[in-house]
Biopython code that builds the backbone (N, CA, C, O; Angstrom):
import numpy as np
from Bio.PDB.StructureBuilder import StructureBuilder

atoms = [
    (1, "UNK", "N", (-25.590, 26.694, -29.759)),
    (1, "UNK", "CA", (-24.738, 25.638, -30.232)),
    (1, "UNK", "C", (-25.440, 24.306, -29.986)),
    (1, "UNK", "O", (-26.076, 24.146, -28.945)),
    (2, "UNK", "N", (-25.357, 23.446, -30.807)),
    (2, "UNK", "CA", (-26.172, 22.121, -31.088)),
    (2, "UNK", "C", (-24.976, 21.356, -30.828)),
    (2, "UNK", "O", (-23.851, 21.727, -31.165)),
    (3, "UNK", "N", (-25.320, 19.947, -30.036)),
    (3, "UNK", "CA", (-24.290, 18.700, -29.969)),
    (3, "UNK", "C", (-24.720, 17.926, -30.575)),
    (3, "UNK", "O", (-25.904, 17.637, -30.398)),
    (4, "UNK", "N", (-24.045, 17.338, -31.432)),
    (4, "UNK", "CA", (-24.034, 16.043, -32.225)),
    (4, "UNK", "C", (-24.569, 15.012, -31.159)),
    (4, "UNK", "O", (-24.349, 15.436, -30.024)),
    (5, "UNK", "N", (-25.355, 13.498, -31.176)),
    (5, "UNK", "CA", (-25.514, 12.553, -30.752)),
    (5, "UNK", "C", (-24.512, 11.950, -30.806)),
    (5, "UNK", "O", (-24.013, 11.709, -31.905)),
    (6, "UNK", "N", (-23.734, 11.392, -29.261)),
    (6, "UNK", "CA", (-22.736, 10.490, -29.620)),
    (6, "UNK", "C", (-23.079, 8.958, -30.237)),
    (6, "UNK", "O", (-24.113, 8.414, -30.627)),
    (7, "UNK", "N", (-21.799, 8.586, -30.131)),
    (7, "UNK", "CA", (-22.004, 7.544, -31.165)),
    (7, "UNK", "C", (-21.920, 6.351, -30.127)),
    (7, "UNK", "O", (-21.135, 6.424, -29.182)),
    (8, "UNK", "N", (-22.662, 5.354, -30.297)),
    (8, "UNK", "CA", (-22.441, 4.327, -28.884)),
    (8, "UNK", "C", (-20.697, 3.679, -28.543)),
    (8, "UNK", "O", (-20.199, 3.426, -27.446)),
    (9, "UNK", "N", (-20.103, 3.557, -29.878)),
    (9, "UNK", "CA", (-18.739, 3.311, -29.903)),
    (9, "UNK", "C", (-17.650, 4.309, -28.398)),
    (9, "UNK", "O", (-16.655, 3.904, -27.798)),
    (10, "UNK", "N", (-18.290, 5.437, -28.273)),
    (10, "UNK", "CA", (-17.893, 6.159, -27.367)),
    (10, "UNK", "C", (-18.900, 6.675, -26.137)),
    (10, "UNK", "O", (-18.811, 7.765, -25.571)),
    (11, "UNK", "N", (-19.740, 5.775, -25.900)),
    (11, "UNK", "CA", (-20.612, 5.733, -24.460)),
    (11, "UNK", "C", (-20.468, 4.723, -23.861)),
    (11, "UNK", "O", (-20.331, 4.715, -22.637)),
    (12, "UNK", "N", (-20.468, 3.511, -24.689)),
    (12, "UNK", "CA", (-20.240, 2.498, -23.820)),
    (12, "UNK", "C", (-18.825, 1.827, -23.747)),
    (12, "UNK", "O", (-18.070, 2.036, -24.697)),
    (13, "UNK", "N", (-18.429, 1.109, -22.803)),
    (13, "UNK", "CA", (-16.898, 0.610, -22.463)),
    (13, "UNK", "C", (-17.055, -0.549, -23.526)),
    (13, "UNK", "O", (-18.189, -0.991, -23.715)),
    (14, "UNK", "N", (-15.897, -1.112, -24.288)),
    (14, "UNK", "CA", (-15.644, -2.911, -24.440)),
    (14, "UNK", "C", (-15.834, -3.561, -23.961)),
    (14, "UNK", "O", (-14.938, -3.347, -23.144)),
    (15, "UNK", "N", (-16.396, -4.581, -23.521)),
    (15, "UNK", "CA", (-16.609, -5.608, -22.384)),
    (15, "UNK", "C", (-15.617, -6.791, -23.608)),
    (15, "UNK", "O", (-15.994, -7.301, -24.663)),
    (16, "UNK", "N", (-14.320, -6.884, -22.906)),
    (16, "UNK", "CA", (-13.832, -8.092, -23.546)),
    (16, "UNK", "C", (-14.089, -9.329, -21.976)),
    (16, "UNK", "O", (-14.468, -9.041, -20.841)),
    (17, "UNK", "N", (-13.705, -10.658, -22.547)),
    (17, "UNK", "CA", (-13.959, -11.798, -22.065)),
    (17, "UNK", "C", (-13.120, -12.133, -21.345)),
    (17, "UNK", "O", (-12.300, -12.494, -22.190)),
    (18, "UNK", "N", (-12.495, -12.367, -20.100)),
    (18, "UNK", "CA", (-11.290, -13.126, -19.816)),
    (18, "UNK", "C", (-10.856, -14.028, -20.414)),
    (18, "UNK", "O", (-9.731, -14.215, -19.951)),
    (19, "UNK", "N", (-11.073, -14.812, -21.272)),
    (19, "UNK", "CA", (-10.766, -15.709, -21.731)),
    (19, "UNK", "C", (-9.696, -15.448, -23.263)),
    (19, "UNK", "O", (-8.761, -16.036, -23.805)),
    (20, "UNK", "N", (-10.565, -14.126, -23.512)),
    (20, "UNK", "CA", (-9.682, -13.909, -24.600)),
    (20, "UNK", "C", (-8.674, -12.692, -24.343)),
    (20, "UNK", "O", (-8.083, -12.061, -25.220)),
    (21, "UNK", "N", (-8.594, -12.477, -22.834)),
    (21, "UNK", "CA", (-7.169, -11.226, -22.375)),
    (21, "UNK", "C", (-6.112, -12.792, -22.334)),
    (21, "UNK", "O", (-5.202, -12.970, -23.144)),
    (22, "UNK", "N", (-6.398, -13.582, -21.467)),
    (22, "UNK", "CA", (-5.416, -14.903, -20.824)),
    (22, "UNK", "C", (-4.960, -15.715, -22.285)),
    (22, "UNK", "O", (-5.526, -16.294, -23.212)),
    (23, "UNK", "N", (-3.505, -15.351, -21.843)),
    (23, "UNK", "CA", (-2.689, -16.241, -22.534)),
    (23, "UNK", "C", (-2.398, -17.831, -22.128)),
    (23, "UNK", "O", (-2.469, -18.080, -20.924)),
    (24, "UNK", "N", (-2.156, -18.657, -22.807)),
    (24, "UNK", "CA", (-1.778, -20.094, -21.970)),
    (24, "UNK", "C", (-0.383, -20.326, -21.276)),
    (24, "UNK", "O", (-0.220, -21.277, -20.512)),
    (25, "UNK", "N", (1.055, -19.036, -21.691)),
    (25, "UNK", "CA", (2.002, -19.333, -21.276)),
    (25, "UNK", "C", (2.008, -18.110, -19.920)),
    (25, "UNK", "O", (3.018, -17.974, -19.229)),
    (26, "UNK", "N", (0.967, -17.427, -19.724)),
    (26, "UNK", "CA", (1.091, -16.203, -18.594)),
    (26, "UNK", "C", (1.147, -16.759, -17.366)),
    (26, "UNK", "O", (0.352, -17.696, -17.296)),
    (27, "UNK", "N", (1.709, -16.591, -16.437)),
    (27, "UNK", "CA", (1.678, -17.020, -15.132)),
    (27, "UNK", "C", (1.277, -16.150, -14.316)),
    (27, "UNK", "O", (1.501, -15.011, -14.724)),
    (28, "UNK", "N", (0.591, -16.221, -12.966)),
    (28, "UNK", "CA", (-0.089, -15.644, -12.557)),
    (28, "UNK", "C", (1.177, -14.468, -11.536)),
    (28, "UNK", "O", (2.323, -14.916, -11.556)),
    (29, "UNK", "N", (1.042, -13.408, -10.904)),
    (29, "UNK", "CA", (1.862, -12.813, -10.442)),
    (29, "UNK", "C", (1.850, -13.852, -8.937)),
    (29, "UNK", "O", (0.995, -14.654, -8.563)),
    (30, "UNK", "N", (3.471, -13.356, -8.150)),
    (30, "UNK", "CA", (3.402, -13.892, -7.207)),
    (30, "UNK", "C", (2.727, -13.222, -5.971)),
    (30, "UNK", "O", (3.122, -12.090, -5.695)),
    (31, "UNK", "N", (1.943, -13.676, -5.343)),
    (31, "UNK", "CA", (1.695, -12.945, -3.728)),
    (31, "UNK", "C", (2.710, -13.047, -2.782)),
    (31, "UNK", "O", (3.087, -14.141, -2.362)),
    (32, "UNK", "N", (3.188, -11.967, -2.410)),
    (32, "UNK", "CA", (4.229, -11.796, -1.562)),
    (32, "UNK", "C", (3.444, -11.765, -0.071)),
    (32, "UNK", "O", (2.291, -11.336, -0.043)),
    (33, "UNK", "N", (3.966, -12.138, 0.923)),
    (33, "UNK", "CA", (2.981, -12.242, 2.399)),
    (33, "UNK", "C", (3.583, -10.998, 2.506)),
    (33, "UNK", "O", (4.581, -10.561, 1.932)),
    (34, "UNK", "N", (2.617, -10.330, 3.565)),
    (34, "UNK", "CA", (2.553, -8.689, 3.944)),
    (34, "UNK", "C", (4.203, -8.456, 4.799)),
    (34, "UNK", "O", (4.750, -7.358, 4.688)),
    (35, "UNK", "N", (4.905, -9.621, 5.653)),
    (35, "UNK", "CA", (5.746, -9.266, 5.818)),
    (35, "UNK", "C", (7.394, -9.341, 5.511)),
    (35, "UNK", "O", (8.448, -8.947, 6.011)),
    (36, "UNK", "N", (6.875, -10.175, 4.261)),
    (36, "UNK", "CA", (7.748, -10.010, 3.290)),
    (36, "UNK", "C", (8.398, -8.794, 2.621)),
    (36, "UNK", "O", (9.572, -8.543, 2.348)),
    (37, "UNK", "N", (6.839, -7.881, 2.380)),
    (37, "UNK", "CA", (6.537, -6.846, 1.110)),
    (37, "UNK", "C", (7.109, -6.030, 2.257)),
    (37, "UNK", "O", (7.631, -5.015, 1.796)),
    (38, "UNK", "N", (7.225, -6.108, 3.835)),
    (38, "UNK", "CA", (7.451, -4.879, 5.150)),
    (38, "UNK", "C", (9.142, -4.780, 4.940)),
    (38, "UNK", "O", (9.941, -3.873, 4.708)),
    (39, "UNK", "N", (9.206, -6.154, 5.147)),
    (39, "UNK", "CA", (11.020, -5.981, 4.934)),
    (39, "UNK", "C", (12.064, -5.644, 4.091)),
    (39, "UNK", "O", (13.264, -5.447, 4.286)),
    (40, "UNK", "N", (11.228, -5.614, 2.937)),
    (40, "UNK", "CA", (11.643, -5.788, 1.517)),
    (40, "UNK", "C", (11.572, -3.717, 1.017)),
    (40, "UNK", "O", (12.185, -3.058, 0.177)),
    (41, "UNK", "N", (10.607, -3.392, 1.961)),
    (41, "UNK", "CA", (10.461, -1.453, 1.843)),
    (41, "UNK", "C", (11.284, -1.406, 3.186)),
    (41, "UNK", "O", (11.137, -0.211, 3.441)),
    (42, "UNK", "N", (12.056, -1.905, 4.222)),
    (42, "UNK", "CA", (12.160, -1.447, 5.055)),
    (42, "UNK", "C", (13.838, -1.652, 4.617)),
    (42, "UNK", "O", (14.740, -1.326, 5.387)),
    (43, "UNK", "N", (14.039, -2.134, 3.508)),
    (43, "UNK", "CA", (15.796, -2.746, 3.331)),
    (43, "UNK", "C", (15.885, -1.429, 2.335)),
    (43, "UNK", "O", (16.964, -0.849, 2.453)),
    (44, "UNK", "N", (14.868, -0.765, 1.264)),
    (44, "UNK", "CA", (14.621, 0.139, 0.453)),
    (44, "UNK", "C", (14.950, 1.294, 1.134)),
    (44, "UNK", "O", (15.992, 1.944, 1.046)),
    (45, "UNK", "N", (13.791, 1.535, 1.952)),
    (45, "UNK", "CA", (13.935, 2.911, 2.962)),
    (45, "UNK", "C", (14.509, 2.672, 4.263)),
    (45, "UNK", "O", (13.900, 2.835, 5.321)),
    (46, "UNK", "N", (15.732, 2.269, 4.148)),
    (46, "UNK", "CA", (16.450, 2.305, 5.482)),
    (46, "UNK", "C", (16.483, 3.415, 6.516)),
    (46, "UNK", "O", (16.216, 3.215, 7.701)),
    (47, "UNK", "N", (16.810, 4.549, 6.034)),
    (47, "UNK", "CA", (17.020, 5.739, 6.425)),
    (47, "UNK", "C", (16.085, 5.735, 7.437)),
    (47, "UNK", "O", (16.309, 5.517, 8.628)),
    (48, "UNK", "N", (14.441, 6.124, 6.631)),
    (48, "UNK", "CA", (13.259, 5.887, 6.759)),
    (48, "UNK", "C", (12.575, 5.248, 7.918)),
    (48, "UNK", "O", (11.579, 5.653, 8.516)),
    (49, "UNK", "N", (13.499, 3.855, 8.192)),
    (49, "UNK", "CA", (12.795, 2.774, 8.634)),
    (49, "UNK", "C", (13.725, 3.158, 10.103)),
    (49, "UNK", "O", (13.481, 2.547, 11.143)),
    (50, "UNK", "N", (14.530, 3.961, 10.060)),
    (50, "UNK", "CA", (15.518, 4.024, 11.418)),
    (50, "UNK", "C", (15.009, 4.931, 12.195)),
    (50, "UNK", "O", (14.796, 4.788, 13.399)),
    (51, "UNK", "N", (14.755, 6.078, 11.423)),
    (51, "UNK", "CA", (14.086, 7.301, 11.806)),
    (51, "UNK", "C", (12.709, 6.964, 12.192)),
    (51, "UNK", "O", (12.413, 7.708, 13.127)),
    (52, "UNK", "N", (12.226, 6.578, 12.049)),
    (52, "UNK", "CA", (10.654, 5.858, 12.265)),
    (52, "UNK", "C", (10.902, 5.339, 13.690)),
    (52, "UNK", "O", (10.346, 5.778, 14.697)),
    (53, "UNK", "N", (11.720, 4.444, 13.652)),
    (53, "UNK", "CA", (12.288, 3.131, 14.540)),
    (53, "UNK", "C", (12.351, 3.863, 15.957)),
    (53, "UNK", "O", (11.739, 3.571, 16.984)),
    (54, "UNK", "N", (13.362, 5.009, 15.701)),
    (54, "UNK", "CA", (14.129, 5.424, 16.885)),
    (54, "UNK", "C", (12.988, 6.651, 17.315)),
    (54, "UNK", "O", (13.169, 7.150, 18.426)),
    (55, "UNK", "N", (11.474, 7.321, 16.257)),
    (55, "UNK", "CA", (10.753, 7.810, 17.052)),
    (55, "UNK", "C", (10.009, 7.393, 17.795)),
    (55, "UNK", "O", (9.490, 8.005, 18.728)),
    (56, "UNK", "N", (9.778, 5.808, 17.353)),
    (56, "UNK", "CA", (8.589, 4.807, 18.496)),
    (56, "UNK", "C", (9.566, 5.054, 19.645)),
    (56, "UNK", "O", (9.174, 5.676, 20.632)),
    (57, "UNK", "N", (10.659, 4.656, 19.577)),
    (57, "UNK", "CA", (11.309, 3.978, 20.643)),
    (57, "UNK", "C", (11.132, 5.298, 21.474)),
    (57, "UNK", "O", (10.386, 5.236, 22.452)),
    (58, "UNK", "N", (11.781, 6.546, 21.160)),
    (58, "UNK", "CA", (11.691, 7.372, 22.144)),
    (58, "UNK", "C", (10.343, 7.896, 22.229)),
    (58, "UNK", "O", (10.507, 8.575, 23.243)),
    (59, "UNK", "N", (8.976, 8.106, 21.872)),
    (59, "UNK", "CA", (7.988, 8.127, 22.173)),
    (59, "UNK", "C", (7.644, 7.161, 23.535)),
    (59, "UNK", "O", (7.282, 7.429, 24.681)),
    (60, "UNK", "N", (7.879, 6.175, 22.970)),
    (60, "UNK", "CA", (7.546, 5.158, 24.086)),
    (60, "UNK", "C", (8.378, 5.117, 25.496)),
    (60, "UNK", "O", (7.815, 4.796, 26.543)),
    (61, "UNK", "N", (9.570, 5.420, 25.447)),
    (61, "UNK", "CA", (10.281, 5.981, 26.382)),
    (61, "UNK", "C", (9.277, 7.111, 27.636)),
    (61, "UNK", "O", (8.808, 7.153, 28.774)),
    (62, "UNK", "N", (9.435, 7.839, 26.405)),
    (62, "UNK", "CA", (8.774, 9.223, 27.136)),
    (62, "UNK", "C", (7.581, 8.866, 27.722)),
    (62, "UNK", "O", (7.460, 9.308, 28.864)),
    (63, "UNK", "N", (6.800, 8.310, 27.373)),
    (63, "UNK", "CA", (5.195, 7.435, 27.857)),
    (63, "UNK", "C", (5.278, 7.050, 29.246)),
    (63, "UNK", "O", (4.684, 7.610, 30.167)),
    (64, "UNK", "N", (6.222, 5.843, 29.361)),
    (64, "UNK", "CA", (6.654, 5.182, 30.475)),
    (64, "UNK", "C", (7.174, 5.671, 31.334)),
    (64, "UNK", "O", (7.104, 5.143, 32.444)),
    (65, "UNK", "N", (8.077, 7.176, 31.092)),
    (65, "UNK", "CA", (8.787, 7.639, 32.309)),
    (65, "UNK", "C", (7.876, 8.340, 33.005)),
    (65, "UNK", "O", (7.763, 8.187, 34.221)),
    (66, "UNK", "N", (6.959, 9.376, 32.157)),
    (66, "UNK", "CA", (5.775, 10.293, 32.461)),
    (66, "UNK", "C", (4.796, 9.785, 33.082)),
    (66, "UNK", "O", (4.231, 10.538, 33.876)),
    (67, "UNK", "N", (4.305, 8.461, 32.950)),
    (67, "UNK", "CA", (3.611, 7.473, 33.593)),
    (67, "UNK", "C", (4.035, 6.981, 35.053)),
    (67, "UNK", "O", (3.294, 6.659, 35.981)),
    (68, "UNK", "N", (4.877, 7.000, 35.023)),
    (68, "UNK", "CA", (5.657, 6.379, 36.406)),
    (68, "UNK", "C", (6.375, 7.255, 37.182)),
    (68, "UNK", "O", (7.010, 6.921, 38.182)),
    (69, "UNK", "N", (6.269, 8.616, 36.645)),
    (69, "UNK", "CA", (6.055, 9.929, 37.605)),
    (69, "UNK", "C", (5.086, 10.335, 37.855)),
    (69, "UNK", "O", (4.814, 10.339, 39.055)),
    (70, "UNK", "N", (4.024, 10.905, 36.857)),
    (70, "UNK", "CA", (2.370, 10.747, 37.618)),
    (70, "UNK", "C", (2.293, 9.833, 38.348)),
    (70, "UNK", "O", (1.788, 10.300, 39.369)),
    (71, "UNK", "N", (2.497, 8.662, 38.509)),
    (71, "UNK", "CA", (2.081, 8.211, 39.053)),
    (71, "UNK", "C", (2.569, 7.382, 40.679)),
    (71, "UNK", "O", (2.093, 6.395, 41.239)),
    (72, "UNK", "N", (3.464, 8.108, 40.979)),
    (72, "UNK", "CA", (4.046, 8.054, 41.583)),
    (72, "UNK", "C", (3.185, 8.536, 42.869)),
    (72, "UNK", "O", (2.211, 9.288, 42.896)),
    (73, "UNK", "N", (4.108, 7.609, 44.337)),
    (73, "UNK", "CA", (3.258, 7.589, 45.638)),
    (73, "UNK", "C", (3.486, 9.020, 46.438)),
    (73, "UNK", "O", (2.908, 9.230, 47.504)),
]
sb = StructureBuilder()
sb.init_structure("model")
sb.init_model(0)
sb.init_chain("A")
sb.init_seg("    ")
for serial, (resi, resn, name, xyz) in enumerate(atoms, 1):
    if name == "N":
        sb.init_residue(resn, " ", resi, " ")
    sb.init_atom(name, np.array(xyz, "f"), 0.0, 1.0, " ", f" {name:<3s}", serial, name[0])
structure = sb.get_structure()
């Protein structure tokens, strides 16, 4: 079986210009600060964000008590 030579139309990409994607009435998107975008998934995934919440907390619990029984005099 023989392959045809492609055709450059389908090897190489478009290179368009920015200039001609940008509209004059487009506005740019907004940047949200990172803990904006935290609170804003954490009001989303509440559930999520409790369950999360309450495994630090008792992780960290457990850390500190285990710590201060090893280490004990």
């Amino acid at each position: 079986m023989t392959t045809s030579p492609e055709t450059p139309e389908t090897t190489t990409p478009e290179l368009v210009s920015p200039e001609a994607t940008e509209t004059p009435e487009a506005t740019p998107a907004p940047t949200y600060s990172y803990v904006k975008l935290a609170m804003r998934n954490m009001v989303r995934k509440k559930w999520q964000s409790l369950r999360h919440f309450s495994l630090t907390v008792i992780g960290l619990l457990t850390l500190l008590i285990g710590l201060s029984y090893l280490t004990k005099p």
